[in-house]
DSSP file (Angstrom, degrees, kcal/mol; ACC not computed):
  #  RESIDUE AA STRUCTURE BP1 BP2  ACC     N-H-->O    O-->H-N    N-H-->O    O-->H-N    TCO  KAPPA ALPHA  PHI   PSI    X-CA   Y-CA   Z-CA
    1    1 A X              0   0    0      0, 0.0    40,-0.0     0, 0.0     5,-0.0   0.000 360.0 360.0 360.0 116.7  -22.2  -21.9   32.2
    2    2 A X     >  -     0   0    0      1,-0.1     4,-1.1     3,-0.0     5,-0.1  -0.120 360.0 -94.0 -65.5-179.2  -24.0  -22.8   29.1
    3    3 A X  H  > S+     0   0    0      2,-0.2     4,-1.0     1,-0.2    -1,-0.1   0.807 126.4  48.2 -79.3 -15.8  -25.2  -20.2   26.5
    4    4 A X  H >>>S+     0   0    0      2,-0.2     4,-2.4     1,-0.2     5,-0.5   0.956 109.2  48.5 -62.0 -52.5  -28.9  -20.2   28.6
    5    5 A X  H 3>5S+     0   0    0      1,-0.2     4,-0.7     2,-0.2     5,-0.2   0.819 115.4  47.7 -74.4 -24.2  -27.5  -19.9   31.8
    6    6 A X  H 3X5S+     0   0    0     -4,-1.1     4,-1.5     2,-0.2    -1,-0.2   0.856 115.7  48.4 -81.7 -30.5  -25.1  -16.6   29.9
    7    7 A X  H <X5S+     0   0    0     -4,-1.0     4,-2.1    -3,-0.5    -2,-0.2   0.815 108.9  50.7 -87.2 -26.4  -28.3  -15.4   28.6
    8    8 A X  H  X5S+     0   0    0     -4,-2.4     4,-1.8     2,-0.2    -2,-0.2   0.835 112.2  45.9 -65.0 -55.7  -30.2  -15.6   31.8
    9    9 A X  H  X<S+     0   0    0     -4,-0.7     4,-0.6    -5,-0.5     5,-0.3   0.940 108.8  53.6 -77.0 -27.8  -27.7  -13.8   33.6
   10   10 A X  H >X S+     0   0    0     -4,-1.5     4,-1.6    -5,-0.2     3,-1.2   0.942 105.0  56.5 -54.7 -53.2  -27.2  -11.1   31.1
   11   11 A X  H 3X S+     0   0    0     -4,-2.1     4,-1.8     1,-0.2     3,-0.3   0.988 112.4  44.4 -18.6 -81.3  -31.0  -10.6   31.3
   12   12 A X  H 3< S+     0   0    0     -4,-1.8    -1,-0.2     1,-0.3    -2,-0.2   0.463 109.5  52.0 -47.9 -19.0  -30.4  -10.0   35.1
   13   13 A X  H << S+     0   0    0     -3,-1.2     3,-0.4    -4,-0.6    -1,-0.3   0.724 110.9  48.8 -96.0 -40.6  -27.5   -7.8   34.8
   14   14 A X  H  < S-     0   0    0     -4,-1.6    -2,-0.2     1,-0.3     2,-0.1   0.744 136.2  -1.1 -78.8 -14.1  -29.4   -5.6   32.4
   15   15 A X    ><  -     0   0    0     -4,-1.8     3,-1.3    -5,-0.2    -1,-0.3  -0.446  55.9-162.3 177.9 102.1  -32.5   -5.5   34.8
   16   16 A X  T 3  S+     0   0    0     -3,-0.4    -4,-0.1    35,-0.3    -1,-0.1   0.660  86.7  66.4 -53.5 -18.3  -32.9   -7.3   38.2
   17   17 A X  T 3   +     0   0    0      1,-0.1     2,-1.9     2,-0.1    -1,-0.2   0.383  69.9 137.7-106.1   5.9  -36.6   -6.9   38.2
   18   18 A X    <   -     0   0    0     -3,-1.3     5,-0.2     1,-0.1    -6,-0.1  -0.334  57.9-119.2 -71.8 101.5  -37.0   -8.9   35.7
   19   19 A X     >  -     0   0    0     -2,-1.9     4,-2.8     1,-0.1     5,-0.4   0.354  13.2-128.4 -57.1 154.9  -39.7  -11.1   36.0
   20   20 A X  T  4 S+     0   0    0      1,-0.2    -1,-0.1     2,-0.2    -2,-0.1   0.636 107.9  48.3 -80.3  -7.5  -38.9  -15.0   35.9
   21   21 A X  T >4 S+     0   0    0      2,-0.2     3,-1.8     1,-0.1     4,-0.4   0.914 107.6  52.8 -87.3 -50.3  -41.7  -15.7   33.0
   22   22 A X  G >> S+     0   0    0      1,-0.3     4,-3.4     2,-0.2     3,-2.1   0.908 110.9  48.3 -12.2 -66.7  -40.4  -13.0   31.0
   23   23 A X  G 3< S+     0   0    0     -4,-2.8     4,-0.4     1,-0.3    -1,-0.3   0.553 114.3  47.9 -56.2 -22.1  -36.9  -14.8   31.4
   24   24 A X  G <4>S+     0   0    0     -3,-1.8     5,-0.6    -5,-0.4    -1,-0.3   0.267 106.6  56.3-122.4   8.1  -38.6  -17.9   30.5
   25   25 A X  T X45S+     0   0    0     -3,-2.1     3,-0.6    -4,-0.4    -2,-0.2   0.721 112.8  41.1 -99.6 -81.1  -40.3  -16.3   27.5
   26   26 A X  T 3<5S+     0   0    0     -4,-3.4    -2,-0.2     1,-0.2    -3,-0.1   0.565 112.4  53.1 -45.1 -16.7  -37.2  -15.3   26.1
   27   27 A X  T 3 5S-     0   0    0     -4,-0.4    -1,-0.2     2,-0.1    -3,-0.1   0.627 104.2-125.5 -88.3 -37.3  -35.2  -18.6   27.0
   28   28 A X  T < 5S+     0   0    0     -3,-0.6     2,-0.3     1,-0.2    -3,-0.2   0.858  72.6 119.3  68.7  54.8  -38.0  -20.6   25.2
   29   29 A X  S   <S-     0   0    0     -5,-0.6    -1,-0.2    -8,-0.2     2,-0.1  -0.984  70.9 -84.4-141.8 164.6  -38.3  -22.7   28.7
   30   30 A X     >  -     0   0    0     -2,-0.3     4,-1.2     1,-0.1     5,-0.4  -0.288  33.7-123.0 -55.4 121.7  -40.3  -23.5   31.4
   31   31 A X  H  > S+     0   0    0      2,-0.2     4,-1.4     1,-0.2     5,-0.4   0.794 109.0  53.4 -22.1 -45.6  -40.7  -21.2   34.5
   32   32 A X  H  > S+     0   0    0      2,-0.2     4,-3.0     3,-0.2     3,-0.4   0.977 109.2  40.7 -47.4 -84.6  -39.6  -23.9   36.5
   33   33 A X  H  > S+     0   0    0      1,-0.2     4,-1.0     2,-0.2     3,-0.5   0.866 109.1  59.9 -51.5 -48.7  -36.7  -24.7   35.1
   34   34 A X  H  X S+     0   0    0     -4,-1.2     4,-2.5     1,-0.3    -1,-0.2   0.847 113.2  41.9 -25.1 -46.7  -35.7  -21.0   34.5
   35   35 A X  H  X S+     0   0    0     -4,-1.4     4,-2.8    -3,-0.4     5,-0.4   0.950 107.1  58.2 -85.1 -36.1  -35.8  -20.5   38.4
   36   36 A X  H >X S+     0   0    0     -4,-3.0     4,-1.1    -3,-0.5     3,-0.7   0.972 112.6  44.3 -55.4 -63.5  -34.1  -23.8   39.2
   37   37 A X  H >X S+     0   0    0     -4,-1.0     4,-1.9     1,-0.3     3,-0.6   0.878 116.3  46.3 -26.0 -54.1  -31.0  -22.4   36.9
   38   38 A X  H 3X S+     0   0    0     -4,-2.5     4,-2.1     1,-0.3    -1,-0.3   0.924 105.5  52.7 -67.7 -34.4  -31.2  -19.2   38.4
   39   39 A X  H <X S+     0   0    0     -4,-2.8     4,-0.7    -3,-0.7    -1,-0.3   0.553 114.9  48.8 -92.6  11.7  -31.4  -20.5   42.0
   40   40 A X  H <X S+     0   0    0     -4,-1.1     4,-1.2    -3,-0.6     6,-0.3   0.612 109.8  51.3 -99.5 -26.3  -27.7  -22.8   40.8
   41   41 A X  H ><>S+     0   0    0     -4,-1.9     5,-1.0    -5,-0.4     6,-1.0   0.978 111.9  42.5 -85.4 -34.6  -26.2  -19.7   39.4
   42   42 A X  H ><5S+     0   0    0     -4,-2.1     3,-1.5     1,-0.2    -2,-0.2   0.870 117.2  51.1 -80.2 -46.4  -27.0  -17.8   43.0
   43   43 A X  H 3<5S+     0   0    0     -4,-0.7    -1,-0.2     1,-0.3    -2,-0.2   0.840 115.2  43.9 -70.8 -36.3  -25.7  -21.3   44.9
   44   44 A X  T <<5S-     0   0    0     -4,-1.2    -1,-0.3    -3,-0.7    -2,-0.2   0.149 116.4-120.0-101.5  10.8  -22.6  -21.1   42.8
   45   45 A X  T < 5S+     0   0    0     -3,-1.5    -3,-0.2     2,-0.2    -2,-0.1   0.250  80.1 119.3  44.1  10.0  -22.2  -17.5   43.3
   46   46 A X  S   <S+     0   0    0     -5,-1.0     2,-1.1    -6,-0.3    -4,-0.2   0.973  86.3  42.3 -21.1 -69.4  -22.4  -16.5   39.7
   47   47 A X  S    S+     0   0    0     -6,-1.0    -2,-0.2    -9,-0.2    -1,-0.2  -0.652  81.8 171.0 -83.9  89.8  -25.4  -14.5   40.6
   48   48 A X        -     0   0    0     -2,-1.1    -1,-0.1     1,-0.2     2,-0.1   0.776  61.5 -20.5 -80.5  -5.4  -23.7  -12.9   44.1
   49   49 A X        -     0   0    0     -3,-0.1     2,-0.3     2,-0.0    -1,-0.2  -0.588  54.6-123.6 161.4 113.6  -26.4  -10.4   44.7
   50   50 A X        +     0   0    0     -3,-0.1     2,-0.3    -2,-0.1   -37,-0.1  -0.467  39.1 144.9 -64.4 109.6  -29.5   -8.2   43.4
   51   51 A X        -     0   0    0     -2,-0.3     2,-0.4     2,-0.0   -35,-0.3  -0.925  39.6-109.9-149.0-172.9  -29.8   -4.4   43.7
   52   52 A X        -     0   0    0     -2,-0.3     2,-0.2   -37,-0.1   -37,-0.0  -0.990  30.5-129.0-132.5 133.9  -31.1   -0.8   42.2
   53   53 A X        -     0   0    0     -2,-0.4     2,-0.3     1,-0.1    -2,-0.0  -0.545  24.0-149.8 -60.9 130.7  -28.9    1.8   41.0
   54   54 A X        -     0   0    0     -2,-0.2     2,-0.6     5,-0.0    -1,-0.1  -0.787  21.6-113.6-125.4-177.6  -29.3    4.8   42.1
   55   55 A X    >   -     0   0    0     -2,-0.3     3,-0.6     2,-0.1     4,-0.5  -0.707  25.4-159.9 -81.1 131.0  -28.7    8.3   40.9
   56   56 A X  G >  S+     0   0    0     -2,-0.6     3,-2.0     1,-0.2     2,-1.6   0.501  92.8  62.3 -75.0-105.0  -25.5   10.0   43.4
   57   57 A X  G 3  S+     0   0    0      1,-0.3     3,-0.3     2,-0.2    -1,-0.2   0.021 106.0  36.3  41.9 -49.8  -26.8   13.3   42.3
   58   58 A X  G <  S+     0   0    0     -2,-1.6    -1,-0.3    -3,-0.6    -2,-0.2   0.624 116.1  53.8-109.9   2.3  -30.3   13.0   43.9
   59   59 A X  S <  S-     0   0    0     -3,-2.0    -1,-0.3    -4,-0.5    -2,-0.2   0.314 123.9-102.2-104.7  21.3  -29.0   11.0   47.2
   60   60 A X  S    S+     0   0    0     -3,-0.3     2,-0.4    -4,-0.2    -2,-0.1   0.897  95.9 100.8  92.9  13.1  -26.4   14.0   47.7
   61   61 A X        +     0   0    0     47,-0.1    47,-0.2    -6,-0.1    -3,-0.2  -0.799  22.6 141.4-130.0 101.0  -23.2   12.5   46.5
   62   62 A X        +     0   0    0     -2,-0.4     2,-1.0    -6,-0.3    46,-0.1   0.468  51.6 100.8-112.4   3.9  -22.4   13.8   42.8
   63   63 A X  E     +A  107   0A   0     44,-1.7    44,-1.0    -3,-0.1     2,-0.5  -0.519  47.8 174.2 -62.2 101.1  -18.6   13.9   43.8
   64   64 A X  E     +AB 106 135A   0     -2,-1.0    71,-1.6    71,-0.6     2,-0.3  -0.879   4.4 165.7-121.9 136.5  -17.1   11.1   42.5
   65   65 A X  E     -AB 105 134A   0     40,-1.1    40,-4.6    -2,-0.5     2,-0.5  -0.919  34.1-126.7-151.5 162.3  -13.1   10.9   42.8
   66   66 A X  E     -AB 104 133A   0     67,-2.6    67,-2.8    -2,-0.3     2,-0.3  -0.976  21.0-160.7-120.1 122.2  -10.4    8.2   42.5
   67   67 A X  E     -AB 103 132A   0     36,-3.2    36,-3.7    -2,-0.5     2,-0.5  -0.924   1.0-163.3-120.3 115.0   -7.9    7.8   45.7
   68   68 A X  E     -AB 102 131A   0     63,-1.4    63,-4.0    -2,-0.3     2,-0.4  -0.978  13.4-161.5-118.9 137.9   -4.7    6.1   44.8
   69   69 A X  E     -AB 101 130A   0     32,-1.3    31,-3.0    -2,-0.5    32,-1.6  -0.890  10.9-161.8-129.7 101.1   -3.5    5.1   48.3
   70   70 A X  E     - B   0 129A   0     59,-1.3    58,-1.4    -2,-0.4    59,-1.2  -0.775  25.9-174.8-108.6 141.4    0.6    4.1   48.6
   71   71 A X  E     - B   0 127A   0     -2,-0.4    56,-0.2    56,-0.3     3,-0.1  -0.921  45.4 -97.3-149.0 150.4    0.9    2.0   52.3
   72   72 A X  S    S+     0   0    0     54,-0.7     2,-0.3    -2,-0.4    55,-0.1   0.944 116.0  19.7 -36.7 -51.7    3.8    0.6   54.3
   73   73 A X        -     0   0    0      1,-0.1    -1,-0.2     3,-0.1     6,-0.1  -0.976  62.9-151.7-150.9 138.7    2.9   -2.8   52.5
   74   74 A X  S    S+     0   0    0     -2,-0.3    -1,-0.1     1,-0.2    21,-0.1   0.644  98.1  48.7 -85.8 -17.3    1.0   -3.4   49.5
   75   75 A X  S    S+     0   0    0      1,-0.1     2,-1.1    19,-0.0    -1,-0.2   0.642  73.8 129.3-105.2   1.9   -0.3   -6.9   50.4
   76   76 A X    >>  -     0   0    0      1,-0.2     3,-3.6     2,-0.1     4,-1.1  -0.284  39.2-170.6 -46.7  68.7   -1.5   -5.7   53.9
   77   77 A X  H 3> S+     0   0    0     -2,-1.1     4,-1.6     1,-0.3    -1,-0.2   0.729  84.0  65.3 -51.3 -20.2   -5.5   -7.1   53.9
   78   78 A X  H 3> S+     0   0    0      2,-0.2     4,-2.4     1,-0.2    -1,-0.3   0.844  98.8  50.1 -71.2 -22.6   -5.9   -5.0   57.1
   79   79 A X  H <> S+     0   0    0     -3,-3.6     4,-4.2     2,-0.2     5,-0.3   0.941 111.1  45.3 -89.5 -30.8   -5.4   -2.1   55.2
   80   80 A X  H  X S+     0   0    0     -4,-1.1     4,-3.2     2,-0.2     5,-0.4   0.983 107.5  57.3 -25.5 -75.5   -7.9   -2.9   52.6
   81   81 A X  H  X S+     0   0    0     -4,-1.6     4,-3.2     1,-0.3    -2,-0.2   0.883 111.4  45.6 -45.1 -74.2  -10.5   -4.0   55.0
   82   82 A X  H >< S+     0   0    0     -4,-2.4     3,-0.6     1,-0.3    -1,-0.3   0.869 114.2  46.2 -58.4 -36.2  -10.2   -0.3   56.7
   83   83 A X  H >< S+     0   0    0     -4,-4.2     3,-2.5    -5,-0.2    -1,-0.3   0.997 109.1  51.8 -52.4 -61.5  -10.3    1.4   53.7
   84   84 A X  H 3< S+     0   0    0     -4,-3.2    -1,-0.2    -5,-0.3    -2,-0.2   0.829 109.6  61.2 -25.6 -39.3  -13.2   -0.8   52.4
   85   85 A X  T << S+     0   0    0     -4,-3.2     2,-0.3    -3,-0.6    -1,-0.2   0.452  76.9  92.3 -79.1   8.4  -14.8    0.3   55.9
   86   86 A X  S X  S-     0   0    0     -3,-2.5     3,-1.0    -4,-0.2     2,-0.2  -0.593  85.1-101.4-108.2 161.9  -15.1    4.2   55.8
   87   87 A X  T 3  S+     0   0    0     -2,-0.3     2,-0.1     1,-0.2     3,-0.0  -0.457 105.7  35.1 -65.4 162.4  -18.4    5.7   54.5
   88   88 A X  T 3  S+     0   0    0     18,-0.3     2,-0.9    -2,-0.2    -1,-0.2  -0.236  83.4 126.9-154.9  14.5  -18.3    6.9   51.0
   89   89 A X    <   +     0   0    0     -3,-1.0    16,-0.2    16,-0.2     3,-0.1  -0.770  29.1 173.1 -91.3 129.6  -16.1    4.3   49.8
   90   90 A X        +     0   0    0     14,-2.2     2,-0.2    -2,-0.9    -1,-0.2   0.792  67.4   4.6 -55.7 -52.5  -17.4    2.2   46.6
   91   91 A X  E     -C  104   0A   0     13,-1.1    13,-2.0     2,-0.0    -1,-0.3  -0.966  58.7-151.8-150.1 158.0  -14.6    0.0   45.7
   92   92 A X  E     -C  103   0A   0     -2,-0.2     2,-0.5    11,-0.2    11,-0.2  -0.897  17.2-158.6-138.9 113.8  -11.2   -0.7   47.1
   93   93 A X  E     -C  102   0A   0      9,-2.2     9,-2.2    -2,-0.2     2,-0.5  -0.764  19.6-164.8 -78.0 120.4   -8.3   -1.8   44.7
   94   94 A X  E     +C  101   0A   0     -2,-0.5     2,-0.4     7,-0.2     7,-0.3  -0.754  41.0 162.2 -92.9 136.0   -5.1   -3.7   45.6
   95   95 A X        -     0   0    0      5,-3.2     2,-0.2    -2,-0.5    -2,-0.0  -0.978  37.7-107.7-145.5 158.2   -3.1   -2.8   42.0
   96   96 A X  S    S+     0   0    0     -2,-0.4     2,-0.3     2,-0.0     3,-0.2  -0.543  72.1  59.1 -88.4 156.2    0.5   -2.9   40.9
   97   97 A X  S    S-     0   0    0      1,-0.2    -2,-0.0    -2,-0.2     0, 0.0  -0.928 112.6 -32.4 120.6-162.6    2.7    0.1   40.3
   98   98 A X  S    S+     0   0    0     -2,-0.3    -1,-0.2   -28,-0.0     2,-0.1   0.762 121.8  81.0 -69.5 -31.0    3.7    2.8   42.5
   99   99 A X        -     0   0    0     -3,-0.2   -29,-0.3     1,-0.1     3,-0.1  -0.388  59.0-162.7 -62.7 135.4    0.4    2.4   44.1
  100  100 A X  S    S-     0   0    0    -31,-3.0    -5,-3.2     1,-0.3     2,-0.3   0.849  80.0  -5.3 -97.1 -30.2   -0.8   -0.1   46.8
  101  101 A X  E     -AC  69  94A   0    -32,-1.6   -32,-1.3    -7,-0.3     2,-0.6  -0.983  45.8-144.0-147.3 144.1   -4.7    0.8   45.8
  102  102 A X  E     -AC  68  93A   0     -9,-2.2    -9,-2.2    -2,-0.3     2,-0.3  -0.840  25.4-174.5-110.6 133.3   -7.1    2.6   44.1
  103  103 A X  E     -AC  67  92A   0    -36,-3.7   -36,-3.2    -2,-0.6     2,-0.6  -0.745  14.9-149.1-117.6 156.9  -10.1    3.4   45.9
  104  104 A X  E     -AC  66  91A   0    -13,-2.0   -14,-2.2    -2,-0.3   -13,-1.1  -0.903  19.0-178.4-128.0 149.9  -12.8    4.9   44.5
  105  105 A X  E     -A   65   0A   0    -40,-4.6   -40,-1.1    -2,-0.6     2,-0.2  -0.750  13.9-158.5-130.5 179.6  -15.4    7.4   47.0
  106  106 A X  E     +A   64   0A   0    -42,-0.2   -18,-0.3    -2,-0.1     2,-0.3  -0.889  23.9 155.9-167.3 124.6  -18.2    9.2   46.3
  107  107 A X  E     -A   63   0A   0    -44,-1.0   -44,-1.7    -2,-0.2   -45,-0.1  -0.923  57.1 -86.4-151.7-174.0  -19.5   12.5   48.8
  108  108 A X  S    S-     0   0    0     -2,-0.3     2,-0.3   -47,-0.2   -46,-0.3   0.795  92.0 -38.1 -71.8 -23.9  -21.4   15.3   48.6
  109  109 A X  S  > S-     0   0    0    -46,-0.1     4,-3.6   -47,-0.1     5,-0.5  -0.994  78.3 -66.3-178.1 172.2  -18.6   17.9   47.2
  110  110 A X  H  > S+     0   0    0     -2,-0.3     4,-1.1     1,-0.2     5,-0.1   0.746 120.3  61.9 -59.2 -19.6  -15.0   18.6   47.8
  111  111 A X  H  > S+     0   0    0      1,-0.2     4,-0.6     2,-0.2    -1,-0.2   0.909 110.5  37.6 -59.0 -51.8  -15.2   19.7   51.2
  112  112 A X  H  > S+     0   0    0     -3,-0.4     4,-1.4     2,-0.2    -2,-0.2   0.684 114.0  54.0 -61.2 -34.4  -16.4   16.6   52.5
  113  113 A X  H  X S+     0   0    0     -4,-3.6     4,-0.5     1,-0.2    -2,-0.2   0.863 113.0  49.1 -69.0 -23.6  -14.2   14.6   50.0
  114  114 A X  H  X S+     0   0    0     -4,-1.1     4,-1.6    -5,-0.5    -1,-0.2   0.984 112.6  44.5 -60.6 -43.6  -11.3   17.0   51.8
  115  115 A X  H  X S+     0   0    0     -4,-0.6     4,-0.9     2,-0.2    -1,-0.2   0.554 110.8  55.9 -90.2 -12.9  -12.7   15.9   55.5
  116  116 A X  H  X S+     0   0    0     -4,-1.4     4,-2.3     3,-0.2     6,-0.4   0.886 115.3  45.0 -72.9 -83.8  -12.9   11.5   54.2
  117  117 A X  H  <>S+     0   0    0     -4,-0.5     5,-1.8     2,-0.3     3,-0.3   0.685 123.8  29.3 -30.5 -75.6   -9.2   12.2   53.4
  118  118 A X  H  <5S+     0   0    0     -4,-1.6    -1,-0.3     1,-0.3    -3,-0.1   0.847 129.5  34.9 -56.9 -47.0   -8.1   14.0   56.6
  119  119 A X  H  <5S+     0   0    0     -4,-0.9    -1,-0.3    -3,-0.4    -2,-0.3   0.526 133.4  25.3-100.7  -8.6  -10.3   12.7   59.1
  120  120 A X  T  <5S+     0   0    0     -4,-2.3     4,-0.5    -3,-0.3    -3,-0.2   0.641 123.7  40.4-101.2 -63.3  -10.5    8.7   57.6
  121  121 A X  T   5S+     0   0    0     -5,-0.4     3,-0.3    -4,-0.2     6,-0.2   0.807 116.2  58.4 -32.0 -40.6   -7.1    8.0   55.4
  122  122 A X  S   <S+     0   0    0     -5,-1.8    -1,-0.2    -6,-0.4    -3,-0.1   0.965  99.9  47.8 -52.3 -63.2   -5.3    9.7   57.9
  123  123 A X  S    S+     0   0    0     -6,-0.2     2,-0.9     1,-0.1    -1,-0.2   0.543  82.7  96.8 -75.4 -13.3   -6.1    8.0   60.4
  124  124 A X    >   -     0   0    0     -4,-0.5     3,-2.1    -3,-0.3    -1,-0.1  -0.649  68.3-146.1 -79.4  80.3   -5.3    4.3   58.9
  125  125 A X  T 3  S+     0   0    0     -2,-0.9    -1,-0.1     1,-0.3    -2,-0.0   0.375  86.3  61.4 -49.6 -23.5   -1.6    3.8   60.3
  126  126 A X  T 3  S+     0   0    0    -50,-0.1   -54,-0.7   -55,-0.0    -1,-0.3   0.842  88.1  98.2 -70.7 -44.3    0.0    1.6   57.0
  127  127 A X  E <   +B   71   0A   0     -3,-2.1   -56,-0.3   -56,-0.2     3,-0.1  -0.175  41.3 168.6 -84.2 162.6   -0.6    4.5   54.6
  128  128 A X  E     +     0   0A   0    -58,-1.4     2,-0.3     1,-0.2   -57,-0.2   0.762  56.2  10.7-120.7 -31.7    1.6    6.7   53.7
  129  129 A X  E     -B   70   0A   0    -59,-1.2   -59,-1.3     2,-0.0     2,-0.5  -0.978  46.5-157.9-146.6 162.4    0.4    8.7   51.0
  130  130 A X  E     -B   69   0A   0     -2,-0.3     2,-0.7   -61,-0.2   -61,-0.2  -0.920   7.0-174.2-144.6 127.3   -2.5    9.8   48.7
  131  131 A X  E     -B   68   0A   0    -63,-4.0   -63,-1.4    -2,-0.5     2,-0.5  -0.837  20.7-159.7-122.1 111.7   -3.0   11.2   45.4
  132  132 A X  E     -B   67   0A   0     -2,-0.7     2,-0.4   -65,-0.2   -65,-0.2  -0.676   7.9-164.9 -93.6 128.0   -6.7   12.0   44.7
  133  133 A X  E     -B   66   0A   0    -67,-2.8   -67,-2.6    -2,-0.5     2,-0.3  -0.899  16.8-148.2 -96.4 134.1   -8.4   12.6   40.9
  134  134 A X  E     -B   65   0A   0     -2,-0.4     2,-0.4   -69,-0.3   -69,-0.2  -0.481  15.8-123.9-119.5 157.4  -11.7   14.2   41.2
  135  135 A X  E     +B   64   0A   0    -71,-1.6   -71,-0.6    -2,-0.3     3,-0.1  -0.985  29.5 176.2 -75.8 103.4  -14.2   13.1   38.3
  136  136 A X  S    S+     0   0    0     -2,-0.4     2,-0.2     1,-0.2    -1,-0.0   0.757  73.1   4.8 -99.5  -6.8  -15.8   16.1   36.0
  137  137 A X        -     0   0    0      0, 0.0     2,-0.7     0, 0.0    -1,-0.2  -0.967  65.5-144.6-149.7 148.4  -17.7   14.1   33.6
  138  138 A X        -     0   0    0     -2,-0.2     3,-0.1    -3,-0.1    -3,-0.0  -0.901   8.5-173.5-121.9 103.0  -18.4   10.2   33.3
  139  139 A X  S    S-     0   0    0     -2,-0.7     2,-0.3     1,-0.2    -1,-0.1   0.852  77.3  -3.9 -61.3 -40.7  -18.6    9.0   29.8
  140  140 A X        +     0   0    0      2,-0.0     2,-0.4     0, 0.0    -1,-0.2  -0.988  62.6 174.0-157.3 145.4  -19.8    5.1   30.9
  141  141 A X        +     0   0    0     -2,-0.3     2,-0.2    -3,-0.1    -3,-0.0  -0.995  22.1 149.4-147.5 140.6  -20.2    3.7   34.6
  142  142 A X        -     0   0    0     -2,-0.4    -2,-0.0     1,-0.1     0, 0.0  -0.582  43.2-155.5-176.5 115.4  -21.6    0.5   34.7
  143  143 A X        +     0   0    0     -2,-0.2    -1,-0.1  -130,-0.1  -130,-0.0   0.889  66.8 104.4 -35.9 -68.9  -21.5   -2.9   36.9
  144  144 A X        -     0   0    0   -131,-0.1     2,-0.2     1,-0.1  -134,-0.1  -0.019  63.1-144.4 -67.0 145.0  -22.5   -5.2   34.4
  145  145 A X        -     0   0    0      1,-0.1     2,-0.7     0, 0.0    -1,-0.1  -0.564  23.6-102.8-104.0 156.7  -19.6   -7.5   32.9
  146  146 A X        -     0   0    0     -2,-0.2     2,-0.3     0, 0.0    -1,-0.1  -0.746  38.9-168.8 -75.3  92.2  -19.3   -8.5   29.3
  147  147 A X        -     0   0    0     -2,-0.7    -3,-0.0  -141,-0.1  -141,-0.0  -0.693  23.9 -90.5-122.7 164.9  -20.2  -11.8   28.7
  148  148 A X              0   0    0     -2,-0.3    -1,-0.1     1,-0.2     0, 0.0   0.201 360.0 360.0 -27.8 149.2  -19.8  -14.2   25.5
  149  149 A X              0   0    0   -142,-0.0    -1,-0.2     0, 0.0    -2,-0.1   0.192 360.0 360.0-104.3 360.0  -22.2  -14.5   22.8
């Protein structure tokens, strides 16, 4: 990636909707080319994929908690994959440590986070244990990565 192609995608992290003349405003290049770049970073999976943030608070899930997950086997991809697969999971981490992953959920309140645990974790035959952190404040949450100047 050149420093266009860094600045372009920064653009894009900072706002998906940003239109491609805009982008091409800022770039000091043609619309054309601007989308030809974009559609190379997309081909090359730089760019993997486009969305809108939303608030968990106003879709019902302002519980947000951190699951660190101990298994039979740390390197197990099946157990990922089911973890990955249950409803209110965000992210699933394979990490080093006492740990095999840290997953991170998001539901409506502790009750529900209580019934993910019982009635989903549970059931996933590799793990063996779970220690869940509850989230009371979030200082920064944020997708976009930090890229070079």
């Amino acid at each position: 990636m050149d420093d266009i192609d860094v600045k372009i995608v920064d653009m894009l992290q900072q706002n998906a909707r940003i239109s491609n003349a805009e982008i091409s405003r800022r770039v000091n290049m043609a619309p054309s080319a601007v989308l030809e770049r974009i559609k190379k970073l997309e081909e090359r999976r730089v760019i993997r994929e486009y969305g809108a943030r939303l608030d968990p608070a106003a879709v019902g899930l302002g519980l947000l908690a951190f699951v660190a997950v101990k298994a039979d086997y740390c390197e197990d991809d099946d157990t990922g994959r089911m973890l990955a697969a249950i409803p209110g999971v965000l992210e699933v981490h394979n990490v080093a440590g006492d740990d095999c992953y840290l997953v991170k959920v998001r539901t409506r309140d502790t009750e529900h986070l209580g019934r993910l645990l019982r009635e989903q974790f549970r059931n996933i035959p590799a793990i063996r244990s779970t220690k869940t952190t509850i989230v009371l404040a979030s200082v920064k949450e944020t997708n976009s990565l930090p890229l070079p100047e």
